[in-house]
C-alpha positions as CSV (number, residue, x, y, z in Angstrom):
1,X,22.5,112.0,123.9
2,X,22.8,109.6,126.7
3,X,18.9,108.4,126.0
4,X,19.7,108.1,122.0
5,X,23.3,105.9,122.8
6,X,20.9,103.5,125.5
7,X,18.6,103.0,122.5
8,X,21.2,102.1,120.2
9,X,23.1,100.0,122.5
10,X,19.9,98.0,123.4
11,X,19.2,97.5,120.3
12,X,22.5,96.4,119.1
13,X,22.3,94.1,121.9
14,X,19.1,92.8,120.9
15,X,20.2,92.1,117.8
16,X,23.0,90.2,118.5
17,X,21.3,88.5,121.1
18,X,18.9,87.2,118.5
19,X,21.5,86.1,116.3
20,X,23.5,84.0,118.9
21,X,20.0,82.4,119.8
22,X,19.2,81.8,116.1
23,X,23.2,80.3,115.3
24,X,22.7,78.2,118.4
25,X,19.3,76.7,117.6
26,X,21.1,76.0,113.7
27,X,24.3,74.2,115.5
28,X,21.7,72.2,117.8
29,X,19.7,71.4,114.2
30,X,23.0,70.3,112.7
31,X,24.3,67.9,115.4
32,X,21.0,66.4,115.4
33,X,21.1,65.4,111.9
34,X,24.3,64.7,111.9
35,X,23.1,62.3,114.5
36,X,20.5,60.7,112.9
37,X,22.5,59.8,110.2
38,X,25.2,58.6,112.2
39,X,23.4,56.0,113.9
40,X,21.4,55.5,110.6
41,X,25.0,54.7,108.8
42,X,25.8,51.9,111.8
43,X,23.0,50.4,111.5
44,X,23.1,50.1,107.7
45,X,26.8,48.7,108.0
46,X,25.9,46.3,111.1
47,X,23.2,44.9,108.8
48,X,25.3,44.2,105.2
49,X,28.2,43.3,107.1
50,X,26.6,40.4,108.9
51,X,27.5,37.1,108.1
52,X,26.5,33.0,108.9
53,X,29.4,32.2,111.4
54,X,29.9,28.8,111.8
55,X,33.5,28.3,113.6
56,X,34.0,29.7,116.9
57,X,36.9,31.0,119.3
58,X,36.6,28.9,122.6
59,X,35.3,32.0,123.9
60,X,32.7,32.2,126.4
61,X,29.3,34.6,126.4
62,X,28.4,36.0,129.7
63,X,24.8,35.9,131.5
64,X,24.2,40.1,130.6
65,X,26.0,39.3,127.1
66,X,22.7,36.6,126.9
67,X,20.7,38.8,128.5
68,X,21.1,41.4,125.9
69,X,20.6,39.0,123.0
70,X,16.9,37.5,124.3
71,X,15.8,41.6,125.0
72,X,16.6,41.8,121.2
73,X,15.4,39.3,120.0
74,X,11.7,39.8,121.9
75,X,11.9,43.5,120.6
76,X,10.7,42.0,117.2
77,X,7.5,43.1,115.6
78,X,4.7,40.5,116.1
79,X,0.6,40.0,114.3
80,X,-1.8,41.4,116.9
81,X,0.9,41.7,119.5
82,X,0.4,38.0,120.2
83,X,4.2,37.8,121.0
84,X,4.6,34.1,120.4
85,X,7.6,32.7,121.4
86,X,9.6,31.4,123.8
87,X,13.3,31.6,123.8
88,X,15.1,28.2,125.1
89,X,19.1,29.2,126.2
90,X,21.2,26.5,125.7
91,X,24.6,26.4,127.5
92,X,25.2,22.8,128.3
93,X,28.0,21.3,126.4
94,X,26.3,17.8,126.1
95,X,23.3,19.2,125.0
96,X,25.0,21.2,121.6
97,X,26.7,18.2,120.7
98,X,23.7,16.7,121.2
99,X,21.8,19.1,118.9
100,X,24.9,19.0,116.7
101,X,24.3,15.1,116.3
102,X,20.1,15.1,115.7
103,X,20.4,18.4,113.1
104,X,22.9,18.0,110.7
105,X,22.4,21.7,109.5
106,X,23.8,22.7,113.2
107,X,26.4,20.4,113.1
108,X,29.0,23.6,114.3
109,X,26.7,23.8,118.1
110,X,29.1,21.2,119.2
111,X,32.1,23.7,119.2
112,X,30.0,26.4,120.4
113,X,29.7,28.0,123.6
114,X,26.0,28.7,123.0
115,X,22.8,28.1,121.2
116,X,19.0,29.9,121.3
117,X,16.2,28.3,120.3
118,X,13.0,30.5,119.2
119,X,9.8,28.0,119.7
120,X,6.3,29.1,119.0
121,X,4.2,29.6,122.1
122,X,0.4,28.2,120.1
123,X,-1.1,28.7,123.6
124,X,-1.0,32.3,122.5
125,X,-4.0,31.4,120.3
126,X,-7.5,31.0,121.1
127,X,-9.9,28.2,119.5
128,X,-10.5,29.4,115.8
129,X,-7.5,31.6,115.5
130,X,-5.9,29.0,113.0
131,X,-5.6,31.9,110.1
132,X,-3.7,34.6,112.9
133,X,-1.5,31.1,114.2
134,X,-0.4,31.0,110.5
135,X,1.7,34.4,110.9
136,X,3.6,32.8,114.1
137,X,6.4,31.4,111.7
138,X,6.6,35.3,110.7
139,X,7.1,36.6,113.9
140,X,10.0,33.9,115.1
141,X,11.7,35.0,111.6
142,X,11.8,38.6,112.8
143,X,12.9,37.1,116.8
144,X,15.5,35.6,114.9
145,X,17.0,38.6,112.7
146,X,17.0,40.2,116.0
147,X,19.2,37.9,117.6
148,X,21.4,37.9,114.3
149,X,22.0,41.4,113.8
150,X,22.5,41.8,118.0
151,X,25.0,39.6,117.8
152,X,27.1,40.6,114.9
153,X,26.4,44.1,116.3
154,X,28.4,42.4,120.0
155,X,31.1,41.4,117.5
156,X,29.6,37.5,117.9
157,X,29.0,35.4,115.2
158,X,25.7,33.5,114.9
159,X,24.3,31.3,112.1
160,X,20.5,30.5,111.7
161,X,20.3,27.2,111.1
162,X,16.2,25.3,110.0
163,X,14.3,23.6,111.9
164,X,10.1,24.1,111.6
165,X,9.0,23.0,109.4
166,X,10.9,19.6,109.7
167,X,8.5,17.3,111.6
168,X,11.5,15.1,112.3
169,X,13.6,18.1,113.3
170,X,10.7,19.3,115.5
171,X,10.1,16.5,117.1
172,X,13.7,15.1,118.1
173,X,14.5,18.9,119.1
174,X,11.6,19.0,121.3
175,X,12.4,16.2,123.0
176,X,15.9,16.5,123.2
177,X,14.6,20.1,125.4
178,X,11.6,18.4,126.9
179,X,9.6,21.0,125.3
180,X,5.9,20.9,126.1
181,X,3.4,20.2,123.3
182,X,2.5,24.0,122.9
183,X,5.9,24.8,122.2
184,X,7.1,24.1,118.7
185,X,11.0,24.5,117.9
186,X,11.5,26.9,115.0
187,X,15.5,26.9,114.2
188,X,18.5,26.9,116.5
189,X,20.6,30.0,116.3
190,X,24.5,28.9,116.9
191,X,26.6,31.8,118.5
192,X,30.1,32.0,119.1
193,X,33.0,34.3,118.6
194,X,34.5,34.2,115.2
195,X,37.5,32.4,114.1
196,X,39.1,34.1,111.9
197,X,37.3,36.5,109.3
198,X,34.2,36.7,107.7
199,X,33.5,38.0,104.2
200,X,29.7,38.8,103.8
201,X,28.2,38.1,100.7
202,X,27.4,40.7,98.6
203,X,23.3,39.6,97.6
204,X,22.1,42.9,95.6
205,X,20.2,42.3,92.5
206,X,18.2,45.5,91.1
207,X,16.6,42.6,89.1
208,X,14.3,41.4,91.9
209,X,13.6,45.1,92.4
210,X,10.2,46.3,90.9
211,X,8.3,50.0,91.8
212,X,4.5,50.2,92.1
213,X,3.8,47.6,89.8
214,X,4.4,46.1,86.2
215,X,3.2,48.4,83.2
């Protein structure tokens, strides 16, 4: 009798054992996706809640604040992983109202407390690469999302504001930065804090949406 109620009990035991183990892996499952889709839905706001900010608080941004945005803003995607730019930080008050004054599309820099500028590193190309330098503009576009959505994400305000393919923007922002001549200025992204709110505009249109391709 003793033998039989051992049996039993082992296997009772074994069988609950199993179904703890197989509850906990479905928990652990569960939190995981719930996980995933957690981030996934922060992500998804952070991105259609961002907005162009062009008034700021007088609000400083600190070094690791900086810091943060240029790690961002070099994790962009990039043609060949030629990674061509350079990021110019730009802090000095005489220089935004400076930029404010030669690029009337960043007029707002000269209430700001800080400025990046993405140029294009073309000493990242060889001799003959002119058709892979051609996707450079591409690759400072994606720097500069970066930067954008980091920002908004730090609860800053930044707006994207043109410069390539301006010669005369180019030029007077180059030398207004002393930029070398393998550096070409691609826009000036203004960040601040925000004064007051920002409503983000709603740009969804199923129109400019097709599948596959026309039939």
């Amino acid at each position: 009798m003793k033998m039989k109620s051992s049996f039993f009990l082992n296997v009772v035991l074994a069988a609950a054992l199993l179904c703890v183990s197989v509850r906990l892996a479905t928990v652990s499952e569960e939190k995981a996706v719930e996980k995933t889709g957690g981030i996934s839905a922060e992500v998804y706001q952070n991105i259609m809640t961002r907005s162009s900010v062009r008034e700021y608080l007088d609000t400083s941004i600190s070094d690791s604040q900086i810091d943060t945005l240029l790690h961002a803003g070099m994790a962009a995607p990039t043609a060949v992983n030629r990674q061509p730019w350079h990021l110019v930080v730009v802090r000095d008050r005489s220089l935004l109202q400076q930029i404010a004054g030669l690029c009337p599309n960043a007029s707002m820099a000269k209430d700001a407390p800080l400025a990046i500028v993405p140029c294009g590193d073309m000493s990242k190309y060889e001799e003959g690469e002119d058709g892979l330098r051609g996707f450079w503009p591409q690759d400072l576009s994606a720097v500069t999302e970066n930067i954008l959505l980091q920002a908004h994400a730090m609860g800053m305000g930044a707006v994207w504001t043109g410069t390539y393919p301006s010669e005369e923007r180019c030029k007077a922002m180059s030398q207004l930065l002393r930029l070398p001549a393998n550096l070409v200025p691609f826009c000036t992204i203004v960040i601040g804090y925000p004064k007051g709110d920002q409503q983000p505009k709603d740009k969804w249109d199923e129109s400019k949406v097709t599948y596959d391709r026309d039939k």
